[in-house]
C-alpha positions in Angstrom: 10.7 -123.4 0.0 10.6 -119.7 0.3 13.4 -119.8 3.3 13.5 -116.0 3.4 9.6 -115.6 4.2 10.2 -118.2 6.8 12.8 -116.3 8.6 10.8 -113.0 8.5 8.0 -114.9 10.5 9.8 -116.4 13.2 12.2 -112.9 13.2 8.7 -111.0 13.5 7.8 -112.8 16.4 11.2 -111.5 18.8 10.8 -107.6 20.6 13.7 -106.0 19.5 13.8 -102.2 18.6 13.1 -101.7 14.7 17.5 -100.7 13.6 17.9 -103.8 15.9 15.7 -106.3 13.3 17.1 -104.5 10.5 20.9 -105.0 11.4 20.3 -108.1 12.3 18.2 -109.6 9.6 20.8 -107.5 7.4 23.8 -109.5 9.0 21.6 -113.0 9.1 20.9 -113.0 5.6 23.9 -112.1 4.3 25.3 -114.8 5.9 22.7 -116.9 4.9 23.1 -116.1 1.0 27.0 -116.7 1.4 26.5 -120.5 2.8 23.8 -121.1 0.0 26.2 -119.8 -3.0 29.0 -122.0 -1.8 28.3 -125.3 -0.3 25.0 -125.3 0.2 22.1 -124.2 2.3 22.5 -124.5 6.2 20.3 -125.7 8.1 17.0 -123.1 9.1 17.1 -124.4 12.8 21.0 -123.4 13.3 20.3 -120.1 11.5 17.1 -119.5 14.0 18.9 -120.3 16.6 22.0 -118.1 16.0 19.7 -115.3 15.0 18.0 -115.5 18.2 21.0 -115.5 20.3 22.2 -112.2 18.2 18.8 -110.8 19.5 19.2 -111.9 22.9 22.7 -110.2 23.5 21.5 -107.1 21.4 18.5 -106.8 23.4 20.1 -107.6 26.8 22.6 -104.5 26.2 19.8 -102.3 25.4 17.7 -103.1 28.8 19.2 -103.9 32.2 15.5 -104.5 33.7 16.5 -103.1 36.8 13.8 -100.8 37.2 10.7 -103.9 36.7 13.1 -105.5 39.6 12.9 -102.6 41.9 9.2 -101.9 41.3 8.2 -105.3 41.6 8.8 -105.2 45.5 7.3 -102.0 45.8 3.5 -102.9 45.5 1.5 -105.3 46.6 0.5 -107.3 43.4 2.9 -108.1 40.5 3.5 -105.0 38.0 0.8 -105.5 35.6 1.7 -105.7 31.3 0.9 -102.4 31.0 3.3 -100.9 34.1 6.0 -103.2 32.4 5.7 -102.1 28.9 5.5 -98.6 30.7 8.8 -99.4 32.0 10.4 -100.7 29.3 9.8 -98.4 26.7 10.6 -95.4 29.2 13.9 -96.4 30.4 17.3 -94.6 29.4 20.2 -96.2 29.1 23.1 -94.2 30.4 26.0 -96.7 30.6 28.4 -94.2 32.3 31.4 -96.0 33.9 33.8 -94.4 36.2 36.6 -96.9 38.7 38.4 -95.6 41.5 39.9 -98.0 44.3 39.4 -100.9 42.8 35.5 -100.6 42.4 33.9 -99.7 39.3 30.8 -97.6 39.6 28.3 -97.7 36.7 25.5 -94.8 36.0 23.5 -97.5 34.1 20.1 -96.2 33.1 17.4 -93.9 34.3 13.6 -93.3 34.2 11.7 -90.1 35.0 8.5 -88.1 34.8 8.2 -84.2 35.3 8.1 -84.5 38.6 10.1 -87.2 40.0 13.7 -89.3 38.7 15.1 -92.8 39.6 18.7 -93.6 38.4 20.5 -97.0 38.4 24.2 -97.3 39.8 25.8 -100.3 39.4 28.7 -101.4 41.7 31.2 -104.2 41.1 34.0 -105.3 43.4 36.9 -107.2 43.3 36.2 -110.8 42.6 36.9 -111.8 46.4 34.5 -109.2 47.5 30.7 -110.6 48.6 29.2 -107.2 47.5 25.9 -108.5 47.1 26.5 -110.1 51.0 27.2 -107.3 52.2 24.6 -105.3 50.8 21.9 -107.5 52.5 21.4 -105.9 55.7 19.5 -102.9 57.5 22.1 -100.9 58.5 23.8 -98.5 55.5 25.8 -99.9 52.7 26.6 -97.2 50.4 28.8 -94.0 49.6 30.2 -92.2 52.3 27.7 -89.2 53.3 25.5 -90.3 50.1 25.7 -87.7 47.2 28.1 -85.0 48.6 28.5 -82.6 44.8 32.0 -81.3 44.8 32.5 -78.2 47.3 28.8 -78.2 48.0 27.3 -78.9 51.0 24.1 -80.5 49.0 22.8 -83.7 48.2 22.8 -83.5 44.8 23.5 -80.5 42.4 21.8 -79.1 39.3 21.2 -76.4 37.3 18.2 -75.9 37.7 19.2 -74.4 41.0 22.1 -72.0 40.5 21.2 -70.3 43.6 20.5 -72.6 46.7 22.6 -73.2 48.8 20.7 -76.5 50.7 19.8 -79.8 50.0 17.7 -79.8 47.1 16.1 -82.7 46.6 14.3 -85.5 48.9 16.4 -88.6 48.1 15.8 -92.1 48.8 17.7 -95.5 47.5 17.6 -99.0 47.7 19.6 -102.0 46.9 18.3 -104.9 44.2 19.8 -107.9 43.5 21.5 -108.0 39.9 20.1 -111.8 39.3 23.7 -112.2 37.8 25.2 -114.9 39.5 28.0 -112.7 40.3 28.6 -112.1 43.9 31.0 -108.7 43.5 28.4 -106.8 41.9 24.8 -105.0 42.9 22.9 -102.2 42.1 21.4 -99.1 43.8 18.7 -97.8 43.0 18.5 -93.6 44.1 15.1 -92.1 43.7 15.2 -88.4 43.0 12.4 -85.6 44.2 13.1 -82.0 43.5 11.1 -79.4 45.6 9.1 -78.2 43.2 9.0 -74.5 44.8 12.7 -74.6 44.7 13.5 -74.7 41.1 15.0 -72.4 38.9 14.0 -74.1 35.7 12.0 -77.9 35.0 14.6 -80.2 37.2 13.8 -83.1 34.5 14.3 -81.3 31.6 16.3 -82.4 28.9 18.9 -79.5 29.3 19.3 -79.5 33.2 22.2 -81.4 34.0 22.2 -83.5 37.4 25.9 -84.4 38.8 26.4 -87.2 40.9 29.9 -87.3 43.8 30.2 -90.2 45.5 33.0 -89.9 47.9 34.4 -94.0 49.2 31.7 -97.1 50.1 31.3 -97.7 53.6 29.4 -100.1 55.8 27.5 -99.1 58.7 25.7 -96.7 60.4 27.1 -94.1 62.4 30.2 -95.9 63.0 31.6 -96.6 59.5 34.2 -99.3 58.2 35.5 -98.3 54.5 35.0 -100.7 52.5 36.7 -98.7 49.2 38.5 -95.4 48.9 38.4 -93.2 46.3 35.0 -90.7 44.5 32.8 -91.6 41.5 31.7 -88.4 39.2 28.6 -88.2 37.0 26.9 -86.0 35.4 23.7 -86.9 33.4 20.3 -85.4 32.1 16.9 -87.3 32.2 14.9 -88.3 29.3 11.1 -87.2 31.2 7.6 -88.1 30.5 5.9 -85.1 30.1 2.5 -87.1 30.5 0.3 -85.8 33.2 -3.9 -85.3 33.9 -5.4 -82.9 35.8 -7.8 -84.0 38.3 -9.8 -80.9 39.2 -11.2 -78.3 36.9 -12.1 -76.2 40.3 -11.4 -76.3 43.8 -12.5 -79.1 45.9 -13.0 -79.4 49.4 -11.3 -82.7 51.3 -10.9 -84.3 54.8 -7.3 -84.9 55.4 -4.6 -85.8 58.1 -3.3 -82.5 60.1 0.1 -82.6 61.4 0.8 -80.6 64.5 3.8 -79.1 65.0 3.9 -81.0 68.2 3.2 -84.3 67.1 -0.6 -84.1 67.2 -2.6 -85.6 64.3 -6.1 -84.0 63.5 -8.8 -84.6 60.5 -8.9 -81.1 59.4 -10.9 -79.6 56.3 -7.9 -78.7 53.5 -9.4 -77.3 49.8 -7.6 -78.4 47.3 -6.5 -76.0 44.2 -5.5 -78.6 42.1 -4.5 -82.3 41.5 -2.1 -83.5 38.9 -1.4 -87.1 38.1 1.8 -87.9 36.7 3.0 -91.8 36.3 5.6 -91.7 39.4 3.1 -89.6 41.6 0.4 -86.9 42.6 1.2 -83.2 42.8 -1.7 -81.3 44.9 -2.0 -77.5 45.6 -4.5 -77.0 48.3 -5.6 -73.4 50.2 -5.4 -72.4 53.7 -9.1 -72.3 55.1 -8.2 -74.5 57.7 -8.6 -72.4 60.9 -7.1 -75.5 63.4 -3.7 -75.3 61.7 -0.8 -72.8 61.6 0.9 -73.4 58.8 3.9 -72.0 59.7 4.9 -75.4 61.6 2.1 -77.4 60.6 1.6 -79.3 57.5 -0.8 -81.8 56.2 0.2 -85.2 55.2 -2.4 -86.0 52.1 -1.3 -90.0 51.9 0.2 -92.3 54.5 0.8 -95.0 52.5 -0.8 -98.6 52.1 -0.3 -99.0 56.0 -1.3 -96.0 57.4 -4.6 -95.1 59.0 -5.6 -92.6 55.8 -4.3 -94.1 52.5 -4.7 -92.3 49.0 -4.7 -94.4 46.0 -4.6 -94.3 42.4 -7.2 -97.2 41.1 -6.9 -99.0 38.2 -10.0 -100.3 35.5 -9.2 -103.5 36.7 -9.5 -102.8 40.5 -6.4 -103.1 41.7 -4.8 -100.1 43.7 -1.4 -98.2 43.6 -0.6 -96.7 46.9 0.2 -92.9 46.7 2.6 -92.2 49.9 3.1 -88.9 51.3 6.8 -88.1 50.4 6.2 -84.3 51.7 6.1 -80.8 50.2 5.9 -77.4 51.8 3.0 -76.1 54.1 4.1 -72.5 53.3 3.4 -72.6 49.9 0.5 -75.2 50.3 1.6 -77.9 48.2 2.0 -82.1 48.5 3.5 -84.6 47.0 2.5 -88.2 46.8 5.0 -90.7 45.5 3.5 -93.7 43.4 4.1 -96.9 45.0 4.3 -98.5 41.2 4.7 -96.7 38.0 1.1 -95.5 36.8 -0.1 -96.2 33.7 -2.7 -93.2 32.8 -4.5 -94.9 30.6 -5.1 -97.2 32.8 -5.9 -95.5 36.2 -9.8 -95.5 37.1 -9.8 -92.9 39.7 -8.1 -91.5 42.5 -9.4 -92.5 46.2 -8.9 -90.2 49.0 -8.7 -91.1 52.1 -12.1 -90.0 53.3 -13.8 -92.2 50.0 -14.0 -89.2 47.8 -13.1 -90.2 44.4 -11.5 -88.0 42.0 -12.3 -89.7 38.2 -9.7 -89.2 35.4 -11.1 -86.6 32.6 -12.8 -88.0 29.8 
């Protein structure tokens, strides 16, 4: 019995990355050709089995599945095999580990387009702390004032902006449950958007470096109850997608939601200059024709998400629909960005659908 040839056929059935089969297989049948040449040949199950726990802990440290967690509560159907293949394959593992107070914070991974980053942060506790009960609330659970840089009075700093002295990026972040069993630990999820007109250089580019200050972890919201003392650095670079589709090849004319400076919503007439698709969200340029708006404190809001009264959506081949949300922009300059609701897939998408019925095809 060719037990070798056996072994490559089960062993070619398990995802691992191509250095992980080869170590592996190396280690296996070594072992393997050791047992044989003394006291005889163990038995194929064991080996399979051991083989496949090898794979399991190999593979486990090389994904943390975090991100197919967070994006599976984002959308309204489950993340389809292409969106988590998309995933998988895109994620960067950071594994960054910095402890203060107590509590150990963990950069763990990241995942990014051009245009927008996520990043992982993993938080453990003391063993007698219920992190993950604590973090299961409305009110904030977090770093004290978010992500203060060192002597900056930003949110986040980079180098792609040397010069600014603001916030310079929209930032959002949510808590999801590490499915560990472990009560002291959970992760945070922080979602990154630069403003595009802002920066200096590509924010995602592989030599702009992002840094990351969290100063203690508190609970509540504005009163405050420390929960740790002490500040977490970081400093880390995203591995982008540079995949993107233009949608327009010339200007196009639209109906879309005005926002008055005074709270007033109109359907105004907005031309759009262009349209590019990206897997984490829409980018739009879009000129000024509209004479009911002053864009100097009015803007226009080109998604309002799967609940709002004029929804944009990325559609699939298969029907189903990724919301595209309005996560802002700047009226000055006449640009929009809408955030994907779920990682897009281009290959997959169909068309985009504004929200009054125009469809915008992908390119041939």
């Amino acid at each position: 019995m060719d037990f070798q040839k056996e072994y490559q056929d089960m062993f070619s059935k398990v995802t691992a990355s191509r250095e992980t089969h080869r170590r592996i297989e190396h280690m296996a049948m070594g072992k393997y050709q050791r047992k044989r040449n003394g006291s005889g040949i163990i038995g194929k199950v064991l080996v399979a089995a051991v083989i496949v726990s090898l794979l399991a802990v190999t593979a486990s440290a090389a994904t943390n599945g975090w991100f197919t967690k967070y994006f599976s509560g984002r959308g309204e159907r489950p993340l389809s095999e292409g969106q988590v293949k998309y995933i998988e394959e895109n994620e960067q593992t950071i594994g960054d580990s910095q402890n203060a107070g107590g509590w150990t914070v963990e950069l763990s991974s990241a995942i990014s387009d051009s245009m927008k980053g996520y990043v992982t942060l993993r938080f453990t506790a003391p063993a007698d702390v219920d992190l993950e009960g604590i973090t299961d609330g409305s009110e904030y659970v977090g770093p004290r004032n978010e992500f203060l840089p060192k002597d900056e009075d930003t949110a986040l700093s980079s180098d792609a902006y040397p010069d600014l002295p603001g916030v310079i990026a929209n930032i959002g972040s949510k808590w999801v449950a590490d499915g560990d069993g472990l009560k002291n630990t959970a992760t945070w999820v922080l979602d990154i958007s630069p403003d595009v007109e802002w920066a200096k250089g590509d924010p995602m580019a592989s030599d702009t470096k992002w840094h990351i200050h969290l100063v203690d972890f508190v609970k509540g919201f504005p009163e405050q109850e420390t929960l740790a003392e002490g500040t977490w650095d970081f400093d880390f670079t995203f591995n982008k997608d540079d995949s993107e589709v233009s949608l327009l090849d010339s200007p196009r004319k639209t109906q879309a939601l005005g926002l008055r400076g005074n709270g007033e919503d109109i359907m105004t007439d907005v031309t759009m200059v262009s349209a590019t698709l990206r897997p984490f969200g829409l980018t739009i340029y879009y000129g000024d024709e509209s004479d009911e708006l002053d864009y100097s404190r009015d803007s226009v809001a080109f998604a309002e998400g799967k609940d709002g009264r004029y929804p944009w959506y990325a559609v699939m081949k298969d029907g189903q629909k990724v919301a595209l949300i309005n996560r802002g922009g700047n009226p000055i300059e006449r640009y929009a960005y809408l955030e994907a609701e779920t990682p897009l897939v281009l290959s997959e998408v169909d068309y985009v659908l504004l929200a009054d019925g125009t469809k915008l095809p992908m390119p041939d």
